[in-house]
C-alpha positions, -999 to 999 in steps of 0.1 A, spaced: 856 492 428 856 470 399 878 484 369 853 476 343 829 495 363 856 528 367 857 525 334 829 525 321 819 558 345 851 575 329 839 570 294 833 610 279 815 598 241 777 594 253 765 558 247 732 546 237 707 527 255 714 498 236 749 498 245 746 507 278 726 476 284 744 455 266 774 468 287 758 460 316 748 423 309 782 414 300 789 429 334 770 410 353 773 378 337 806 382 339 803 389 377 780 369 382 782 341 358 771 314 386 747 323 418 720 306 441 694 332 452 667 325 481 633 335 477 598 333 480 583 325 446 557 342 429 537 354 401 543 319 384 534 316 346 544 292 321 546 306 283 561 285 258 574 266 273 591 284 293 586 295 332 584 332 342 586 336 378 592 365 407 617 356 436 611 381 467 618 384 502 607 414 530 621 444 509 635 432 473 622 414 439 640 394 413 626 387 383 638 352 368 627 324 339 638 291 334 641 274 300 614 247 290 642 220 285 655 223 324 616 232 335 603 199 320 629 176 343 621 198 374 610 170 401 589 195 417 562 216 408 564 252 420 540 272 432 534 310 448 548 310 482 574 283 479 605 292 497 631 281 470 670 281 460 670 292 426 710 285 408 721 302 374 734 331 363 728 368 364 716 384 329 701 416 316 668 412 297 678 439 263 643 447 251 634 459 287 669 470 305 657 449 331 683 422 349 675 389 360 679 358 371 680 328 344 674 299 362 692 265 360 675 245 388 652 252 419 650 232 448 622 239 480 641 250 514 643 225 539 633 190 529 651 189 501 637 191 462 631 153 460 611 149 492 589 177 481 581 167 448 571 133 462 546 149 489 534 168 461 527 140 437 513 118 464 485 145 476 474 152 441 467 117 431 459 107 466 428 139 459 422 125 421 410 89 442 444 71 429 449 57 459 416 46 465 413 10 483 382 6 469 402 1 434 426 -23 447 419 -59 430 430 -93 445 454 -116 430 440 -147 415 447 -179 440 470 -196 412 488 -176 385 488 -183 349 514 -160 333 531 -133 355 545 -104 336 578 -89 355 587 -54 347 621 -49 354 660 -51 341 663 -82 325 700 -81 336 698 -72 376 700 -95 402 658 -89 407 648 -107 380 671 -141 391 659 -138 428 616 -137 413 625 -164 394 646 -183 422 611 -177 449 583 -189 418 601 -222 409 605 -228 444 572 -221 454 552 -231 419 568 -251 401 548 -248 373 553 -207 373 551 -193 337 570 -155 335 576 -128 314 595 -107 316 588 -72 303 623 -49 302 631 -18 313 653 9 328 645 5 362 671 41 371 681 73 350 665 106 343 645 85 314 636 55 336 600 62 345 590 68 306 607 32 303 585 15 339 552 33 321 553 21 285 565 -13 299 533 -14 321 512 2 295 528 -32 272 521 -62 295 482 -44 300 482 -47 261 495 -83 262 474 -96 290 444 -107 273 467 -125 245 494 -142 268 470 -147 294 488 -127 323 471 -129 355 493 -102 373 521 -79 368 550 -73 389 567 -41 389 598 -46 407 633 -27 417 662 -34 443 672 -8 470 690 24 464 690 63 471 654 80 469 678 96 434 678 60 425 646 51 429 630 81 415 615 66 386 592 48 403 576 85 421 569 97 388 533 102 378 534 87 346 544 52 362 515 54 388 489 62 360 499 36 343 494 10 372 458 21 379 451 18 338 464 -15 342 440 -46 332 454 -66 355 462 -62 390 498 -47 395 521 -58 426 550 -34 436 583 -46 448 601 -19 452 636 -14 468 637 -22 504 613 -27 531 617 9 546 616 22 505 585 37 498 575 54 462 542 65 442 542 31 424 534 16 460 504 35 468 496 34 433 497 -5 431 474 -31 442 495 -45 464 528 -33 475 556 -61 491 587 -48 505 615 -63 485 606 -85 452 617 -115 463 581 -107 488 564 -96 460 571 -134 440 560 -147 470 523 -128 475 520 -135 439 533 -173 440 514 -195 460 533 -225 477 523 -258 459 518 -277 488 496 -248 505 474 -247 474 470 -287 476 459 -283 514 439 -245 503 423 -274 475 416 -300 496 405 -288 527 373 -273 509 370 -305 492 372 -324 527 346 -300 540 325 -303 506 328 -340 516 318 -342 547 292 -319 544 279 -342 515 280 -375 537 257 -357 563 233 -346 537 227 -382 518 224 -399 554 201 -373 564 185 -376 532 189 -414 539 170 -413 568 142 -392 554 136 -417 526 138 -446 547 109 -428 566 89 -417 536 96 -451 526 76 -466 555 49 -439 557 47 -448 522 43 -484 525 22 -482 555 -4 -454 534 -3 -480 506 -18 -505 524 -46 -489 545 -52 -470 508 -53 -507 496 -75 -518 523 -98 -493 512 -98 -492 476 -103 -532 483 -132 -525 501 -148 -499 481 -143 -522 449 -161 -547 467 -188 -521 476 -192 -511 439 -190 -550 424 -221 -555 453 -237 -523 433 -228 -531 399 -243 -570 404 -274 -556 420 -278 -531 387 -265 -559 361 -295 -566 338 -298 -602 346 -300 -597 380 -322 -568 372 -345 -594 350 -344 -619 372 -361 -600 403 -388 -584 375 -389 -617 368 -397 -628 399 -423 -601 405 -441 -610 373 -446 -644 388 -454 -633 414 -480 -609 400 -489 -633 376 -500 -657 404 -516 -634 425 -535 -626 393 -541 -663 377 -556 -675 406 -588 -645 410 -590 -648 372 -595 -689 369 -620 -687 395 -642 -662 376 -636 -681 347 -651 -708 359 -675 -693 378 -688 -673 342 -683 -709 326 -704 -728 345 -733 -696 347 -731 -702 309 -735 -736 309 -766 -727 327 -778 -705 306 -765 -726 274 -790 -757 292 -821 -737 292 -822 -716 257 -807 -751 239 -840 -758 224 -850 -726 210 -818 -710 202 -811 -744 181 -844 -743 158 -835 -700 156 -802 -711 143 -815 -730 116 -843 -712 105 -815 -680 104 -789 -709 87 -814 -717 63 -822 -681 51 -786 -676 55 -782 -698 23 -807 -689 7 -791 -651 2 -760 -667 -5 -771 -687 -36 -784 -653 -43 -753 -635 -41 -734 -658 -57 -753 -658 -86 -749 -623 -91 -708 -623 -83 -683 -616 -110 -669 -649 -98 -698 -669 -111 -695 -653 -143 -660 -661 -145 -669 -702 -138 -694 -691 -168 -663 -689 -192 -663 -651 -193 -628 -633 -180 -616 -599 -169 -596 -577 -191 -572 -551 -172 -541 -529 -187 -510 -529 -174 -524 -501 -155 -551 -519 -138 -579 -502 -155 -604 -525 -164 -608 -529 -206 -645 -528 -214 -642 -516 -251 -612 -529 -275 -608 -499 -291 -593 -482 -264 -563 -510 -269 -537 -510 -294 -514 -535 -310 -488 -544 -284 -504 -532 -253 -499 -554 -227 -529 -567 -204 -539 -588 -177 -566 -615 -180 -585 -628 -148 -601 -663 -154 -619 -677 -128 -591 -700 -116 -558 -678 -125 -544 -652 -144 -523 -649 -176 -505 -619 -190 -513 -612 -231 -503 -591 -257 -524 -572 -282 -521 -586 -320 -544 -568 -337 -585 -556 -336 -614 -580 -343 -645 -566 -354 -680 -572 -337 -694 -581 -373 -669 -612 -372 -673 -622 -341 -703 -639 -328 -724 -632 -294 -713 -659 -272 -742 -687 -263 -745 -705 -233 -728 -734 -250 -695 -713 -252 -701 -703 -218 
Protein backbone atom coordinates (compact mmCIF):
# COMPACT_ATOMS: atom_id res chain seq x y z
CA UNK A 1 0.00 0.00 0.00
CA UNK A 2 1.16 3.40 -0.59
CA UNK A 3 2.73 5.06 2.64
CA UNK A 4 0.93 8.30 2.17
CA UNK A 5 -2.17 6.43 2.00
CA UNK A 6 -1.14 4.15 5.59
CA UNK A 7 -0.69 7.26 6.76
CA UNK A 8 -3.17 9.07 6.24
CA UNK A 9 -5.58 5.97 7.62
CA UNK A 10 -3.39 6.07 10.90
CA UNK A 11 -3.97 9.64 11.55
CA UNK A 12 -6.14 9.75 15.24
CA UNK A 13 -7.03 14.00 15.24
CA UNK A 14 -10.38 13.98 13.04
CA UNK A 15 -9.84 16.05 9.86
CA UNK A 16 -12.22 18.23 8.15
CA UNK A 17 -13.80 17.80 4.89
CA UNK A 18 -11.82 20.48 3.50
CA UNK A 19 -8.73 18.80 4.36
CA UNK A 20 -9.52 15.57 3.64
CA UNK A 21 -10.05 16.67 0.09
CA UNK A 22 -7.48 18.63 -0.28
CA UNK A 23 -5.40 15.54 1.07
CA UNK A 24 -6.72 13.54 -1.45
CA UNK A 25 -5.98 15.73 -4.55
CA UNK A 26 -2.47 16.11 -3.65
CA UNK A 27 -2.73 12.36 -3.64
CA UNK A 28 -3.82 11.69 -6.74
CA UNK A 29 -1.98 14.29 -8.57
CA UNK A 30 0.81 13.16 -7.17
CA UNK A 31 -0.08 9.52 -8.34
CA UNK A 32 -1.33 10.30 -10.98
CA UNK A 33 0.21 13.52 -12.21
CA UNK A 34 0.15 12.19 -16.06
CA UNK A 35 -2.54 9.57 -17.56
CA UNK A 36 -4.43 8.69 -20.88
CA UNK A 37 -7.99 7.44 -20.16
CA UNK A 38 -10.25 5.66 -22.99
CA UNK A 39 -13.79 6.47 -23.20
CA UNK A 40 -16.82 7.15 -24.73
CA UNK A 41 -17.57 10.84 -24.51
CA UNK A 42 -20.57 12.37 -23.32
CA UNK A 43 -22.72 15.01 -21.87
CA UNK A 44 -20.54 17.61 -23.82
CA UNK A 45 -20.99 21.34 -22.80
CA UNK A 46 -18.92 24.23 -23.32
CA UNK A 47 -19.06 27.15 -20.46
CA UNK A 48 -16.65 29.79 -20.65
CA UNK A 49 -14.72 28.76 -22.31
CA UNK A 50 -14.07 25.93 -21.12
CA UNK A 51 -15.29 22.10 -21.99
CA UNK A 52 -17.10 19.94 -19.47
CA UNK A 53 -17.35 16.54 -20.56
CA UNK A 54 -18.25 12.68 -19.16
CA UNK A 55 -15.80 9.81 -20.21
CA UNK A 56 -17.63 6.31 -19.72
CA UNK A 57 -17.39 2.88 -20.70
CA UNK A 58 -19.78 -0.53 -19.85
CA UNK A 59 -19.65 0.00 -15.90
CA UNK A 60 -17.71 3.32 -14.89
CA UNK A 61 -17.82 7.37 -15.38
CA UNK A 62 -15.17 9.96 -15.34
CA UNK A 63 -15.94 13.23 -15.10
CA UNK A 64 -13.29 15.59 -16.94
CA UNK A 65 -12.91 19.51 -18.49
CA UNK A 66 -10.51 20.86 -20.54
CA UNK A 67 -9.24 24.48 -20.48
CA UNK A 68 -10.44 27.00 -23.19
CA UNK A 69 -6.79 27.71 -24.21
CA UNK A 70 -5.95 23.81 -25.18
CA UNK A 71 -9.97 23.45 -26.25
CA UNK A 72 -9.60 26.26 -28.84
CA UNK A 73 -6.44 24.42 -30.80
CA UNK A 74 -8.26 21.00 -30.63
CA UNK A 75 -8.25 19.88 -34.47
CA UNK A 76 -11.35 17.96 -33.87
CA UNK A 77 -14.62 18.70 -32.69
CA UNK A 78 -16.02 16.23 -30.17
CA UNK A 79 -19.13 15.03 -29.90
CA UNK A 80 -21.39 12.39 -27.59
CA UNK A 81 -20.43 8.94 -28.53
CA UNK A 82 -16.90 9.59 -29.73
CA UNK A 83 -14.60 6.87 -28.66
CA UNK A 84 -11.58 9.11 -27.50
CA UNK A 85 -8.00 9.12 -25.58
CA UNK A 86 -8.24 11.79 -23.28
CA UNK A 87 -4.22 12.75 -21.63
CA UNK A 88 -3.72 14.89 -18.37
CA UNK A 89 -3.70 14.52 -14.99
CA UNK A 90 -5.88 13.26 -12.20
CA UNK A 91 -7.39 16.13 -9.78
CA UNK A 92 -9.94 16.53 -7.14
CA UNK A 93 -12.70 19.11 -7.88
CA UNK A 94 -12.64 20.96 -3.85
CA UNK A 95 -16.13 22.65 -3.86
CA UNK A 96 -17.62 19.17 -4.78
CA UNK A 97 -15.14 16.32 -3.31
CA UNK A 98 -15.50 15.01 -6.65
CA UNK A 99 -12.12 13.74 -8.71
CA UNK A 100 -11.52 14.12 -12.21
CA UNK A 101 -9.87 14.11 -15.08
CA UNK A 102 -8.29 17.62 -16.42
CA UNK A 103 -7.76 17.20 -19.78
CA UNK A 104 -4.61 18.16 -21.89
CA UNK A 105 -5.49 16.77 -25.31
CA UNK A 106 -8.09 14.26 -26.93
CA UNK A 107 -7.66 12.45 -29.83
CA UNK A 108 -10.63 9.94 -31.63
CA UNK A 109 -9.68 6.04 -31.51
CA UNK A 110 -8.57 4.64 -34.54
CA UNK A 111 -7.91 7.05 -37.46
CA UNK A 112 -6.05 9.19 -35.63
CA UNK A 113 -7.18 12.90 -34.37
CA UNK A 114 -6.08 14.65 -37.63
CA UNK A 115 -7.88 12.33 -40.00
CA UNK A 116 -11.01 12.87 -38.11
CA UNK A 117 -11.08 16.37 -37.73
CA UNK A 118 -10.60 16.53 -41.52
CA UNK A 119 -13.72 14.22 -42.30
CA UNK A 120 -15.45 16.32 -39.94
CA UNK A 121 -14.67 19.65 -41.47
CA UNK A 122 -15.19 18.33 -44.92
CA UNK A 123 -18.92 16.96 -44.22
CA UNK A 124 -19.97 20.13 -42.57
CA UNK A 125 -19.10 22.41 -45.29
CA UNK A 126 -19.64 19.85 -47.97
CA UNK A 127 -23.71 20.01 -46.12
CA UNK A 128 -23.37 24.11 -45.86
CA UNK A 129 -23.13 23.86 -50.20
CA UNK A 130 -19.19 24.86 -49.89
CA UNK A 131 -18.35 22.55 -52.16
CA UNK A 132 -20.90 23.18 -54.52
CA UNK A 133 -19.74 22.90 -58.34
CA UNK A 134 -22.32 25.02 -59.18
CA UNK A 135 -20.01 27.89 -57.41
CA UNK A 136 -16.90 26.97 -59.11
CA UNK A 137 -15.90 29.95 -61.60
CA UNK A 138 -13.54 29.65 -64.68
CA UNK A 139 -10.32 31.21 -65.12
CA UNK A 140 -10.13 33.97 -67.48
CA UNK A 141 -8.29 32.75 -70.96
CA UNK A 142 -5.29 35.32 -70.31
CA UNK A 143 -4.42 36.62 -66.88
CA UNK A 144 -3.84 40.11 -65.90
CA UNK A 145 -2.33 40.09 -62.41
CA UNK A 146 -2.19 36.75 -60.49
CA UNK A 147 -2.04 37.09 -56.77
CA UNK A 148 0.26 34.06 -55.14
CA UNK A 149 -0.37 33.27 -51.57
CA UNK A 150 2.41 31.72 -50.22
CA UNK A 151 6.04 31.97 -48.44
CA UNK A 152 7.76 34.50 -50.18
CA UNK A 153 10.99 32.63 -49.29
CA UNK A 154 10.18 28.65 -50.28
CA UNK A 155 11.17 27.11 -53.26
CA UNK A 156 7.05 27.49 -54.47
CA UNK A 157 7.16 30.77 -55.23
CA UNK A 158 10.61 30.49 -57.65
CA UNK A 159 9.10 27.33 -59.36
CA UNK A 160 5.30 29.65 -60.25
CA UNK A 161 7.40 32.12 -61.38
CA UNK A 162 9.93 29.77 -63.39
CA UNK A 163 6.38 27.97 -65.27
CA UNK A 164 4.54 31.80 -65.92
CA UNK A 165 7.58 33.39 -67.65
CA UNK A 166 8.01 30.37 -69.54
CA UNK A 167 4.60 30.04 -70.50
CA UNK A 168 3.54 34.02 -70.63
CA UNK A 169 5.97 35.98 -70.90
CA UNK A 170 4.18 38.82 -70.21
CA UNK A 171 2.87 37.25 -66.65
CA UNK A 172 2.35 40.02 -63.95
CA UNK A 173 2.48 38.40 -60.06
CA UNK A 174 1.99 39.18 -56.77
CA UNK A 175 2.78 37.87 -54.40
CA UNK A 176 0.74 37.90 -51.18
CA UNK A 177 2.92 36.35 -47.95
CA UNK A 178 2.25 34.08 -45.55
CA UNK A 179 2.95 31.21 -43.12
CA UNK A 180 2.22 28.47 -45.21
CA UNK A 181 2.92 25.73 -41.74
CA UNK A 182 2.62 26.27 -37.75
CA UNK A 183 -0.22 26.06 -35.32
CA UNK A 184 -0.88 29.92 -36.48
CA UNK A 185 -0.60 29.26 -40.33
CA UNK A 186 -4.19 29.03 -41.36
CA UNK A 187 -5.10 32.56 -39.60
CA UNK A 188 -1.96 33.70 -41.88
CA UNK A 189 -3.43 31.64 -45.59
CA UNK A 190 -7.09 33.32 -44.58
CA UNK A 191 -6.25 37.02 -43.88
CA UNK A 192 -3.84 36.73 -46.94
CA UNK A 193 -6.79 35.50 -49.10
CA UNK A 194 -9.21 37.82 -47.46
CA UNK A 195 -6.17 40.69 -48.74
CA UNK A 196 -5.61 39.89 -52.43
CA UNK A 197 -9.96 39.64 -52.54
CA UNK A 198 -9.63 43.29 -51.14
CA UNK A 199 -6.85 44.19 -53.72
CA UNK A 200 -8.43 42.63 -56.75
CA UNK A 201 -10.52 45.30 -57.94
CA UNK A 202 -7.51 47.93 -57.51
CA UNK A 203 -4.46 45.79 -58.91
CA UNK A 204 -6.65 44.21 -61.34
CA UNK A 205 -6.09 40.49 -60.18
CA UNK A 206 -7.70 38.01 -62.33
CA UNK A 207 -7.01 34.93 -60.10
CA UNK A 208 -5.40 33.87 -56.94
CA UNK A 209 -3.18 31.03 -56.30
CA UNK A 210 -3.07 29.52 -53.08
CA UNK A 211 -0.14 27.34 -53.01
CA UNK A 212 2.06 24.95 -50.64
CA UNK A 213 4.88 22.08 -51.28
CA UNK A 214 4.45 18.54 -49.90
CA UNK A 215 4.76 17.52 -46.40
CA UNK A 216 3.06 15.43 -43.44
CA UNK A 217 -0.94 15.89 -43.24
CA UNK A 218 0.80 17.91 -39.55
CA UNK A 219 2.39 20.01 -42.16
CA UNK A 220 -0.16 20.77 -44.21
CA UNK A 221 -2.75 21.33 -41.72
CA UNK A 222 -3.24 24.83 -42.28
CA UNK A 223 -4.67 24.46 -45.34
CA UNK A 224 -7.80 21.89 -43.58
CA UNK A 225 -8.73 24.59 -41.39
CA UNK A 226 -12.13 26.18 -41.88
CA UNK A 227 -11.21 29.54 -41.78
CA UNK A 228 -8.93 29.20 -44.94
CA UNK A 229 -11.80 27.47 -46.99
CA UNK A 230 -14.34 30.32 -46.02
CA UNK A 231 -12.16 32.57 -47.17
CA UNK A 232 -11.70 30.92 -50.74
CA UNK A 233 -15.44 30.80 -51.33
CA UNK A 234 -15.73 34.74 -50.14
CA UNK A 235 -13.13 35.25 -52.55
CA UNK A 236 -13.91 37.89 -55.58
CA UNK A 237 -11.95 36.19 -57.67
CA UNK A 238 -11.57 32.73 -58.59
CA UNK A 239 -9.06 30.87 -56.26
CA UNK A 240 -6.77 27.86 -57.65
CA UNK A 241 -5.19 25.46 -55.05
CA UNK A 242 -1.80 24.03 -55.38
CA UNK A 243 -1.32 22.25 -52.62
CA UNK A 244 1.47 19.81 -51.66
CA UNK A 245 1.65 16.78 -53.78
CA UNK A 246 -0.46 15.12 -56.23
CA UNK A 247 -1.78 12.36 -53.73
CA UNK A 248 -2.13 15.59 -50.99
CA UNK A 249 -5.50 16.50 -50.52
CA UNK A 250 -6.91 19.34 -47.94
CA UNK A 251 -10.17 21.53 -47.35
CA UNK A 252 -8.61 24.33 -49.45
CA UNK A 253 -8.91 21.84 -52.52
CA UNK A 254 -12.52 21.16 -52.40
CA UNK A 255 -12.98 24.57 -51.22
CA UNK A 256 -11.21 26.08 -54.35
CA UNK A 257 -12.23 26.57 -57.77
CA UNK A 258 -9.83 24.59 -59.18
CA UNK A 259 -7.49 22.37 -57.46
CA UNK A 260 -3.91 21.27 -59.45
CA UNK A 261 -1.73 18.86 -57.78
CA UNK A 262 1.55 20.52 -57.14
CA UNK A 263 1.98 24.51 -57.94
CA UNK A 264 4.15 24.28 -60.54
CA UNK A 265 0.41 22.60 -62.20
CA UNK A 266 -1.43 25.14 -60.72
CA UNK A 267 0.94 28.15 -62.75
CA UNK A 268 0.29 26.13 -65.49
CA UNK A 269 -3.86 25.98 -65.47
CA UNK A 270 -3.58 29.56 -64.65
CA UNK A 271 -0.80 30.50 -67.37
CA UNK A 272 -1.71 29.91 -70.73
CA UNK A 273 1.15 28.99 -73.25
CA UNK A 274 1.77 32.12 -75.61
CA UNK A 275 1.97 30.19 -78.56
CA UNK A 276 -1.43 28.14 -77.69
CA UNK A 277 -3.17 31.47 -77.08
CA UNK A 278 -1.86 32.79 -80.64
CA UNK A 279 -3.29 29.52 -82.27
CA UNK A 280 -6.60 29.62 -79.43
CA UNK A 281 -6.63 33.51 -81.22
CA UNK A 282 -6.34 32.73 -84.52
CA UNK A 283 -8.02 29.77 -85.23
CA UNK A 284 -11.44 31.60 -84.37
CA UNK A 285 -10.22 34.38 -86.38
CA UNK A 286 -9.46 31.86 -89.36
CA UNK A 287 -12.92 30.44 -88.94
CA UNK A 288 -14.46 34.10 -88.45
CA UNK A 289 -12.69 34.47 -91.87
CA UNK A 290 -13.76 31.99 -93.69
CA UNK A 291 -16.98 32.07 -92.61
CA UNK A 292 -16.99 35.81 -93.74
CA UNK A 293 -15.64 34.95 -97.35
CA UNK A 294 -18.71 32.54 -97.85
CA UNK A 295 -21.09 35.06 -96.68
CA UNK A 296 -19.96 38.17 -99.08
CA UNK A 297 -19.78 35.62 -102.17
CA UNK A 298 -23.03 34.36 -101.18
CA UNK A 299 -24.17 37.76 -100.72
CA UNK A 300 -22.16 38.39 -103.97
CA UNK A 301 -24.12 36.15 -105.87
CA UNK A 302 -27.49 37.31 -104.49
CA UNK A 303 -26.74 40.89 -105.57
CA UNK A 304 -25.49 40.00 -108.83
CA UNK A 305 -29.05 38.30 -109.20
CA UNK A 306 -31.05 41.06 -107.70
CA UNK A 307 -28.85 43.11 -109.89
CA UNK A 308 -30.26 41.45 -113.04
CA UNK A 309 -33.93 40.95 -111.92
CA UNK A 310 -33.49 44.49 -111.21
CA UNK A 311 -32.26 45.61 -114.51
CA UNK A 312 -34.47 43.33 -116.34
CA UNK A 313 -37.82 44.88 -114.10
CA UNK A 314 -36.48 48.33 -115.02
CA UNK A 315 -36.83 47.92 -118.41
CA UNK A 316 -40.20 46.09 -118.94
CA UNK A 317 -41.34 48.92 -116.02
CA UNK A 318 -39.73 51.33 -118.62
CA UNK A 319 -41.48 49.86 -121.46
CA UNK A 320 -44.52 50.51 -119.78
CA UNK A 321 -44.37 53.65 -118.16
CA UNK A 322 -43.14 54.62 -121.94
CA UNK A 323 -46.15 53.42 -123.14
CA UNK A 324 -48.56 54.63 -120.74
CA UNK A 325 -46.94 58.30 -121.17
CA UNK A 326 -47.57 57.95 -124.64
CA UNK A 327 -51.26 56.86 -123.81
CA UNK A 328 -51.71 59.91 -121.57
CA UNK A 329 -49.80 62.65 -124.05
CA UNK A 330 -52.60 60.95 -126.85
CA UNK A 331 -55.21 62.00 -123.91
CA UNK A 332 -53.83 65.09 -122.82
CA UNK A 333 -53.61 66.43 -126.81
CA UNK A 334 -57.13 65.20 -127.42
CA UNK A 335 -58.24 67.39 -124.12
CA UNK A 336 -55.77 70.42 -124.87
CA UNK A 337 -57.97 73.48 -125.52
CA UNK A 338 -56.84 74.15 -128.98
CA UNK A 339 -57.45 70.93 -130.09
CA UNK A 340 -60.56 71.06 -128.15
CA UNK A 341 -61.38 74.62 -130.20
CA UNK A 342 -60.37 73.43 -133.19
CA UNK A 343 -62.96 70.37 -133.51
CA UNK A 344 -65.91 72.98 -131.98
CA UNK A 345 -64.48 74.83 -134.47
CA UNK A 346 -64.95 72.59 -136.97
CA UNK A 347 -68.47 71.70 -135.92
CA UNK A 348 -69.55 75.35 -136.02
CA UNK A 349 -68.65 75.31 -139.65
CA UNK A 350 -70.03 72.82 -140.06
CA UNK A 351 -73.29 73.84 -138.40
CA UNK A 352 -72.92 77.07 -139.75
CA UNK A 353 -73.01 75.59 -143.32
CA UNK A 354 -75.57 73.29 -142.92
CA UNK A 355 -77.43 76.30 -141.52
CA UNK A 356 -76.34 79.28 -144.16
CA UNK A 357 -77.34 77.41 -146.93
CA UNK A 358 -81.55 76.77 -145.73
CA UNK A 359 -81.30 80.39 -144.46
CA UNK A 360 -80.03 82.25 -147.92
CA UNK A 361 -82.48 80.37 -149.78
CA UNK A 362 -85.44 81.69 -147.68
CA UNK A 363 -83.93 84.88 -147.85
CA UNK A 364 -84.14 85.15 -151.07
CA UNK A 365 -87.09 83.46 -151.46
CA UNK A 366 -88.87 86.28 -148.75
CA UNK A 367 -86.78 88.93 -150.92
CA UNK A 368 -87.99 88.35 -154.06
CA UNK A 369 -91.99 87.78 -152.57
CA UNK A 370 -91.35 91.35 -151.37
CA UNK A 371 -90.19 92.64 -154.29
CA UNK A 372 -93.52 91.45 -155.48
CA UNK A 373 -95.43 92.83 -153.17
CA UNK A 374 -93.14 96.17 -153.03
CA UNK A 375 -94.20 96.26 -157.28
CA UNK A 376 -97.82 96.22 -156.75
CA UNK A 377 -98.58 98.65 -153.62
CA UNK A 378 -95.58 101.19 -155.16
CA UNK A 379 -98.17 103.57 -156.33
CA UNK A 380 -100.39 103.93 -153.40
CA UNK A 381 -98.06 103.36 -150.63
CA UNK A 382 -95.86 106.27 -152.24
CA UNK A 383 -98.77 109.10 -152.46
CA UNK A 384 -99.73 107.48 -148.46
CA UNK A 385 -96.25 108.28 -147.61
CA UNK A 386 -96.44 111.75 -148.47
CA UNK A 387 -99.66 112.70 -147.55
CA UNK A 388 -98.44 111.01 -143.89
CA UNK A 389 -94.81 112.98 -144.60
CA UNK A 390 -96.55 116.01 -145.12
CA UNK A 391 -98.66 115.96 -141.90
CA UNK A 392 -95.70 114.61 -140.37
CA UNK A 393 -94.13 118.19 -140.71
CA UNK A 394 -96.68 119.92 -140.21
CA UNK A 395 -96.82 118.58 -136.19
CA UNK A 396 -93.37 119.08 -136.15
CA UNK A 397 -93.25 122.91 -136.90
CA UNK A 398 -95.79 122.61 -134.22
CA UNK A 399 -93.79 121.07 -131.71
CA UNK A 400 -91.01 122.78 -132.21
CA UNK A 401 -92.58 125.91 -131.67
CA UNK A 402 -93.63 125.02 -128.40
CA UNK A 403 -89.95 123.31 -127.26
CA UNK A 404 -87.83 124.87 -124.64
CA UNK A 405 -85.27 124.68 -127.36
CA UNK A 406 -86.92 127.26 -129.59
CA UNK A 407 -87.11 129.46 -126.80
CA UNK A 408 -83.64 129.13 -126.04
CA UNK A 409 -82.78 130.22 -130.05
CA UNK A 410 -85.24 133.08 -128.84
CA UNK A 411 -82.43 134.46 -126.50
CA UNK A 412 -83.97 133.17 -123.31
CA UNK A 413 -81.72 130.50 -121.14
CA UNK A 414 -82.12 128.05 -118.33
CA UNK A 415 -81.12 128.74 -114.87
CA UNK A 416 -80.21 125.55 -112.64
CA UNK A 417 -78.24 125.30 -109.00
CA UNK A 418 -75.51 123.43 -108.50
CA UNK A 419 -78.14 121.01 -107.48
CA UNK A 420 -79.90 120.77 -110.69
CA UNK A 421 -83.00 122.39 -109.55
CA UNK A 422 -84.32 124.62 -111.94
CA UNK A 423 -84.21 128.61 -110.64
CA UNK A 424 -87.48 130.19 -111.56
CA UNK A 425 -87.48 133.02 -108.87
CA UNK A 426 -84.07 135.00 -107.89
CA UNK A 427 -84.87 135.26 -104.52
CA UNK A 428 -84.42 131.79 -103.73
CA UNK A 429 -80.47 132.60 -104.74
CA UNK A 430 -77.98 134.20 -102.72
CA UNK A 431 -74.80 136.00 -103.31
CA UNK A 432 -72.20 133.43 -104.25
CA UNK A 433 -74.31 130.50 -105.12
CA UNK A 434 -73.12 128.87 -107.84
CA UNK A 435 -75.47 127.94 -111.01
CA UNK A 436 -75.59 126.56 -114.27
CA UNK A 437 -76.91 128.35 -117.36
CA UNK A 438 -78.26 126.45 -120.46
CA UNK A 439 -78.19 128.63 -123.73
CA UNK A 440 -79.36 127.17 -126.64
CA UNK A 441 -75.93 126.25 -128.02
CA UNK A 442 -73.78 125.52 -124.65
CA UNK A 443 -73.56 125.91 -121.17
CA UNK A 444 -71.59 128.30 -118.81
CA UNK A 445 -71.19 128.03 -115.04
CA UNK A 446 -71.86 131.60 -113.02
CA UNK A 447 -71.72 133.01 -109.80
CA UNK A 448 -74.27 135.07 -107.93
CA UNK A 449 -73.12 138.90 -107.35
CA UNK A 450 -75.90 140.39 -106.00
CA UNK A 451 -80.13 140.76 -106.52
CA UNK A 452 -81.59 142.99 -109.27
CA UNK A 453 -84.95 144.20 -108.80
CA UNK A 454 -87.94 143.75 -111.24
CA UNK A 455 -88.54 147.67 -110.95
CA UNK A 456 -85.01 148.12 -112.67
CA UNK A 457 -85.19 145.74 -114.99
CA UNK A 458 -87.19 145.84 -117.99
CA UNK A 459 -89.62 143.02 -119.58
CA UNK A 460 -87.69 141.78 -122.41
CA UNK A 461 -89.12 142.68 -126.20
CA UNK A 462 -88.78 140.70 -129.02
CA UNK A 463 -85.90 142.81 -130.13
CA UNK A 464 -83.87 141.48 -127.12
CA UNK A 465 -85.05 138.22 -127.97
Amino acid sequence: MNPALLALGRQSAPLTVSQITTQLRQLLEQRYPQVAVVGELSSIRVHNGHCYMCLKDARSQLQAMMWGREYRTLKVRLEDGMQVVARGRLTVYEPQGRYQLTVESIEPVGAGALQAAFEQTKARLLAEGLFDPARKRKLALVPSTVAVVTSPTGAVIRDIVNVATRRFPKARILVVPSKVQGADSAAWIAAAVKRASRLAPSLGISVVIVARGGGSLEDLWGFNDERVARAIAACTVPVVSGVGHETDTTIADFAADLRAPTPSAAAELVFPLSAELTQRLERPAMRMARALRRDVTRERKRLDSAQLHLRQASLVRCRDERLALQRLEGRLARLHPRAQLTGVRAKLDSLQASLVAPVRARLAAERAELATLAARLAPSTRSEIDAKRARLAEVAARLHALSPLAVLDRGFALVKTSSGTLVRDAGKLAAGDLVDIRLARGQIRARVEQHVSDEASPPPTDEDA
